[in-house]
C-alpha positions as CSV (number, residue, x, y, z in Angstrom):
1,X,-4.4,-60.4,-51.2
2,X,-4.4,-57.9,-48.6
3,X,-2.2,-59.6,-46.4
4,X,0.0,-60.2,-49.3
5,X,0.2,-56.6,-49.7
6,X,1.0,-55.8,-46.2
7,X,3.6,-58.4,-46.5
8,X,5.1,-56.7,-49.5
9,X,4.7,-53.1,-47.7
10,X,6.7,-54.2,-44.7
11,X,9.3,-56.2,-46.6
12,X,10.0,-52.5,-48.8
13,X,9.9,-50.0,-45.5
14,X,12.7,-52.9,-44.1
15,X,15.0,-52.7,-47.0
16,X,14.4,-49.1,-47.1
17,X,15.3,-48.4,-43.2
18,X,18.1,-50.5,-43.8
19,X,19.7,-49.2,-46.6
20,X,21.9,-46.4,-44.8
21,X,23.4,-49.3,-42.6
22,X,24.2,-51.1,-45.7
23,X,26.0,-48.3,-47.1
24,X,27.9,-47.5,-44.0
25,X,29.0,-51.2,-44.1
26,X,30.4,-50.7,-47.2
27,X,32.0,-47.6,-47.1
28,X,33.6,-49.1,-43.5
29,X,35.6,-51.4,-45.9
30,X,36.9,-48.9,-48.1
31,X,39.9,-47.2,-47.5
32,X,39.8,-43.4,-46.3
33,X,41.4,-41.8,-49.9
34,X,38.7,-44.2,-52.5
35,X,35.6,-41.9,-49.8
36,X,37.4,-38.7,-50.4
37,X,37.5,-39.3,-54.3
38,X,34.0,-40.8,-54.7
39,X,32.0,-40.6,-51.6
40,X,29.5,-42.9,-50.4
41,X,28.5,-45.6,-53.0
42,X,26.9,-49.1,-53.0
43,X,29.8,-50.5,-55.6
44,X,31.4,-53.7,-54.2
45,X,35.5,-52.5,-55.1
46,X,36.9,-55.6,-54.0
47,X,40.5,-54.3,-55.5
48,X,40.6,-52.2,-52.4
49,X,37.9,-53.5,-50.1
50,X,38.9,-55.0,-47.2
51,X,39.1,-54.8,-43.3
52,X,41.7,-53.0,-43.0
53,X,40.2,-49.7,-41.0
54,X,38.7,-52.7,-38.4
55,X,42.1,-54.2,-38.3
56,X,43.2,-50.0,-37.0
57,X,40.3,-49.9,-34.3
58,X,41.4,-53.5,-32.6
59,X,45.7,-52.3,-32.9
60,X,44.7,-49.4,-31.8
61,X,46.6,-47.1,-34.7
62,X,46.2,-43.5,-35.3
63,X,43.0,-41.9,-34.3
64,X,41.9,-45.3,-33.2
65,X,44.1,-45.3,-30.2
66,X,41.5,-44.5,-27.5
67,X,38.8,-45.7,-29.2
68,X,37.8,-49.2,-26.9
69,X,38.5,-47.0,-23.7
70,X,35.8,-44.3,-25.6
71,X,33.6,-47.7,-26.1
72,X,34.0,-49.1,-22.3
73,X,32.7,-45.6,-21.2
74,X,29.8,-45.3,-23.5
75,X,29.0,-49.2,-22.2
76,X,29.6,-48.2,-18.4
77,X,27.5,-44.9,-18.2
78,X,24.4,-46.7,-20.2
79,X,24.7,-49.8,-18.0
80,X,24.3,-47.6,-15.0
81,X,22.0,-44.4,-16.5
82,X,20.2,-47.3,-17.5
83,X,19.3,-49.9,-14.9
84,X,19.5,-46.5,-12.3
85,X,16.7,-45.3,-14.3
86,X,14.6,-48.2,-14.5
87,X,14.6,-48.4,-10.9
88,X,14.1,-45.1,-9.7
89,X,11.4,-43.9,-12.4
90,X,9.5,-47.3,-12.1
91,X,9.4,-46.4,-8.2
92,X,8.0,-42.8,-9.1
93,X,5.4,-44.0,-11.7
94,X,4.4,-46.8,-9.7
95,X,3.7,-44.4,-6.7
96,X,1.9,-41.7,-8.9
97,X,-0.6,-44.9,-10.0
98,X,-1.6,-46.7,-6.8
99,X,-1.0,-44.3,-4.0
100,X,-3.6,-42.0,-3.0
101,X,-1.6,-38.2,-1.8
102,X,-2.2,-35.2,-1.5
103,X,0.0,-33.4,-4.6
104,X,0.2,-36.3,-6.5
105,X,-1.9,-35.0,-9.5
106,X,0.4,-31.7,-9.4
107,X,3.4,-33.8,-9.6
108,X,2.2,-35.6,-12.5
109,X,1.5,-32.2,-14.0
110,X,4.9,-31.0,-13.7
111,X,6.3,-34.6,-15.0
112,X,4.0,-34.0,-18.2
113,X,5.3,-30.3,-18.2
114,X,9.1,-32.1,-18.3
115,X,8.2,-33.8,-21.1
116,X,8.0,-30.8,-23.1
117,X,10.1,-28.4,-21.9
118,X,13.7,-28.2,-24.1
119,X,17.1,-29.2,-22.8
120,X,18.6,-26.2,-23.5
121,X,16.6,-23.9,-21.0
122,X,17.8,-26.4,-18.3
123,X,21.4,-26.8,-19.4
124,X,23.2,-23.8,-18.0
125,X,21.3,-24.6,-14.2
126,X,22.4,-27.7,-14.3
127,X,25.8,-27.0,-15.5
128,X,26.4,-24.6,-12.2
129,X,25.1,-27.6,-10.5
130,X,27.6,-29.9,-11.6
131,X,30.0,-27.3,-10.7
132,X,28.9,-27.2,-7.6
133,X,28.7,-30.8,-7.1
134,X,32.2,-31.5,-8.5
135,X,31.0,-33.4,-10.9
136,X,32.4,-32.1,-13.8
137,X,34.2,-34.8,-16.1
138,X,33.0,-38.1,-14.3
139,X,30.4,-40.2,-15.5
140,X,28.2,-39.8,-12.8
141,X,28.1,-36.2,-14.2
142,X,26.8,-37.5,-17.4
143,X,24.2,-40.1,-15.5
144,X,23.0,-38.1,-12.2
145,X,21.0,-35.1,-14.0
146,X,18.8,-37.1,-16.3
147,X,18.5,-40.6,-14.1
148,X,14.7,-40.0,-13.1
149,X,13.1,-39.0,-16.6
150,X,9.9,-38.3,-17.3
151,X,9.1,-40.0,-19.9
152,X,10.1,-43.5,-18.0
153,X,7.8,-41.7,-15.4
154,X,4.7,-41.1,-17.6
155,X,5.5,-44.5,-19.2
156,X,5.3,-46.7,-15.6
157,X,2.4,-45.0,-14.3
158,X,0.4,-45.5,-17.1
159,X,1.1,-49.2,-17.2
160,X,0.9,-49.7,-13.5
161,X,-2.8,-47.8,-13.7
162,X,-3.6,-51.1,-15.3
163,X,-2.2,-53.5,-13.0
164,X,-5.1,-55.9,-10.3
165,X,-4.9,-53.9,-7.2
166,X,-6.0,-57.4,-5.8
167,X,-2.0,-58.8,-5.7
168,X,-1.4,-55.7,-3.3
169,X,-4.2,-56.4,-1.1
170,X,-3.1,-60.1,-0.8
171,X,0.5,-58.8,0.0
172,X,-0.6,-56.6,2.6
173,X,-2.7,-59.4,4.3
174,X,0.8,-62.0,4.5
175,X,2.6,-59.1,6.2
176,X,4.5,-57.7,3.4
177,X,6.3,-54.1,3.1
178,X,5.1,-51.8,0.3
179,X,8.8,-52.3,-0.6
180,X,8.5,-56.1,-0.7
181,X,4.8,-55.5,-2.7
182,X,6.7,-53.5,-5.2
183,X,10.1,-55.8,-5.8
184,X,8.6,-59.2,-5.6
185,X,4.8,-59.0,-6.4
186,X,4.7,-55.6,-8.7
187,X,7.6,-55.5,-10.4
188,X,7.6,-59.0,-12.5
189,X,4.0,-58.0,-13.7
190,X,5.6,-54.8,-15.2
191,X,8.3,-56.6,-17.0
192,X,6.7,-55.6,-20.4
193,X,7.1,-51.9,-19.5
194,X,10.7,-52.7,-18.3
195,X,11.8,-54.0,-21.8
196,X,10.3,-50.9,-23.5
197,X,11.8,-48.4,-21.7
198,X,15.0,-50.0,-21.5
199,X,15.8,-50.3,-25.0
200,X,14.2,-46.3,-24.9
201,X,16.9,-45.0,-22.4
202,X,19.6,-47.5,-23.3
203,X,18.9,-45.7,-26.9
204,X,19.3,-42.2,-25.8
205,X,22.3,-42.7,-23.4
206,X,24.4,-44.4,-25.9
207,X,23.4,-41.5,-28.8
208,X,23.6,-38.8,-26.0
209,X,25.9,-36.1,-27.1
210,X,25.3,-32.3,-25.8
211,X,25.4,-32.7,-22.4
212,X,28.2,-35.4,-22.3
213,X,29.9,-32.9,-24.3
214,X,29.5,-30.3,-22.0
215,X,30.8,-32.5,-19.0
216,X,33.2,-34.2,-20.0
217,X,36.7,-32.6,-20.5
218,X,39.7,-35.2,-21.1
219,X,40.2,-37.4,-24.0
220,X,39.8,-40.3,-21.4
221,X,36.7,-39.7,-19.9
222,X,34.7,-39.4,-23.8
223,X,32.1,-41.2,-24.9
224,X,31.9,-42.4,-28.3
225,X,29.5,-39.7,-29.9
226,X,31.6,-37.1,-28.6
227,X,34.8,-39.1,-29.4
228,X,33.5,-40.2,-33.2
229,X,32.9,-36.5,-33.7
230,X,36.4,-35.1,-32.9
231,X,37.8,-37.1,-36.0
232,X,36.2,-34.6,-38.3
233,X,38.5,-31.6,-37.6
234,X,39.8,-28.7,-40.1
235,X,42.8,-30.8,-40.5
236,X,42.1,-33.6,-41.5
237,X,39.2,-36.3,-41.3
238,X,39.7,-39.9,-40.3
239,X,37.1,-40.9,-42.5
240,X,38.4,-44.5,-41.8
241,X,38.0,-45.0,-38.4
242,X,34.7,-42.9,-38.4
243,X,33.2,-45.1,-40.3
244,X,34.1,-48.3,-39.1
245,X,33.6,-47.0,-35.2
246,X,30.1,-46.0,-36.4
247,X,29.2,-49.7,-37.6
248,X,31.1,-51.3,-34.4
249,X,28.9,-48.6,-32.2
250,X,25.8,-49.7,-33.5
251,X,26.3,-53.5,-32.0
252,X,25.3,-52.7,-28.7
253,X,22.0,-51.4,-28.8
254,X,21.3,-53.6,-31.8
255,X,21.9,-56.8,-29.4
256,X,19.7,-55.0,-26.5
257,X,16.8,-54.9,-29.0
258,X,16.7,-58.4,-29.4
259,X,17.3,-59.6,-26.6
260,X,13.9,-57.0,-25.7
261,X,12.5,-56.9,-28.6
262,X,9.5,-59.3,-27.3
263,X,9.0,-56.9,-24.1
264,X,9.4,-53.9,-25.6
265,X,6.5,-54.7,-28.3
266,X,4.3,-56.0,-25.5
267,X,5.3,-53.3,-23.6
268,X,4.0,-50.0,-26.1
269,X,1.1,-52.4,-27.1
270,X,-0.3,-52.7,-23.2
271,X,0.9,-50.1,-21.3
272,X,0.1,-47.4,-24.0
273,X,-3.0,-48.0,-23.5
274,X,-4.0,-48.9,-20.0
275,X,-5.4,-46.0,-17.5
C-alpha cells in the first residue's frame, strides 16, 4: 500500500508538471485571433485547430522569418558554452580535489563565494570588458564570461573527492602525464558527473536571456529567448509564432535529458554526496 501510494503521488506531481506544456501545445494550434478572444484554454476547437502557425515557422512568414537562424544560434552557443564548460570546470574541480597547493582552499572559498554572489553586481564590469575585448555581438561574447562556472566547479570537485586515488598512482607508475591521468583514466570514472552538469549548463544556456541581451545587437546574431521576446511589442503580438517557437524550443533540451537522463540521476545521487 505504501508503494501504491507513492506510485499514485508521482503519477499526480507528473500530470501536474506537465500540464502547462499541454496547454502550450494546444494553444500552438490555435490561431492567433481564437488566443486574443479567449486566452489559454484546454478545449480541443478542432473547427480552427490546426498547424497552421508551424506551417509559418518552417516558410518562414511574417515574424517567423529569422526564426531557424535565431534557433541555429541558440544550438551553436549551447553546443560550445556547453562542452567548453565541461572541460574547463571539470579540470578546475578535479584539481581543487586531488592536488595538494598552497591557495587551494582560498580558491575554493572564492568559488563558493561565486555561487552566491548576483549577476547583476558583475554585469556592468563585464560589459566594459566585452567592450574592451570586442566582443560585443558575437557568440563568443555570450559564451567567454560564464564558460568556467562555479557551480560546475563545486559540482566536480565534490565528485572527484570521492574518486580511488589508487588509478592515479598506477598511472604515474606506467609513465603517464597528469594530463593523460585526467583524460584517459579520470575522466570516464566521472562520467556520472558529466551527464548532470551537462543537462544543468545546457539548461541555462539555452533559457539564458539578460546577458545575451545585453551583447547581442543585430537581429542576426539573437538567440531564441531574446528573439521569442521581441514578438510581444506595443504594436502588435505574434501570439502565433510565440507560441509555437516556444513548443519547437523546448525539443532540444527535452532530447538532451534523455539521452542523460541515466547520468544525470547517477550523477546528483553520487557526487552529491561524496567528500
Amino acid at each position: 500500500m505504501r508503494r501504491f501510494g507513492l506510485f499514485l503521488m508521482f503519477v499526480f506531481l507528473s500530470v501536474l508538471f506537465l500540464f502547462p506544456l499541454y496547454a502550450l501545445f494546444i494553444g500552438s494550434l490555435k490561431p492567433s485571433r481564437e488566443l486574443f478572444r479567449f486566452g489559454f484554454n484546454l478545449k480541443w476547437q478542432l473547427d480552427v485547430m490546426g498547424f497552421q502557425n508551424y506551417l509559418s515557422i518552417f516558410q518562414g512568414q511574417g515574424s517567423a522569418k529569422y526564426y531557424f537562424t535565431w534557433y541555429g544560434n541558440s544550438l551553436l552557443i549551447t553546443f560550445l558554452y556547453t562542452v567548453l564548460s565541461l572541460l574547463l570546470s571539470s579540470m578546475v574541480g578535479y584539481a581543487l580535489a586531488v592536488y595538494k597547493f598552497v591557495g587551494r582552499h582560498l580558491i575554493f572559498l572564492l568559488v563558493l563565494v561565486l555561487m552566491i554572489l548576483p549577476i547583476e553586481i558583475i554585469i556592468l564590469p563585464l560589459y566594459q570588458l566585452m567592450i574592451d575585448l570586442k566582443l560585443i555581438n558575437t557568440i563568443w561574447g555570450v559564451i567567454l564570461p560564464f564558460v568556467v562556472a562555479p557551480l560546475p566547479i563545486f559540482f566536480f570537485r565534490q565528485y572527484a573527492l570521492g574518486l580511488p586515488k589508487d588509478f592515479m598512482d598506477a598511472g604515474r607508475m606506467d609513465g603517464c602525464s597528469e594530463y593523460r591521468i585526467f583524460f584517459r583514466i579520470m575522466m570516464p570514472l566521472m562520467l556520472p558527473a558529466y551527464g548532470a552538469i551537462a543537462i544543468l549548463q545546457a539548461l541555462n544556456s539555452w533559457n539564458n536571456f539578460l546577458w545575451p541581451l545585453i551583447v547581442l545587437r543585430t537581429t542576426d546574431k539573437f538567440t531564441l529567448p531574446i528573439a521569442l521576446a521581441t514578438l510581444l511589442t506595443p504594436y502588435g503580438n505574434n501570439y502565433d509564432v510565440l507560441i509555437a517557437g516556444s513548443v519547437l524550443a523546448i525539443l532540444p533540451i527535452l532530447i538532451l535529458f534523455v539521452m542523460f537522463q541515466r547520468y544525470f540521476i547517477e550523477g546528483l545521487t553520487a557526487g552529491a554526496v561524496k567528500g
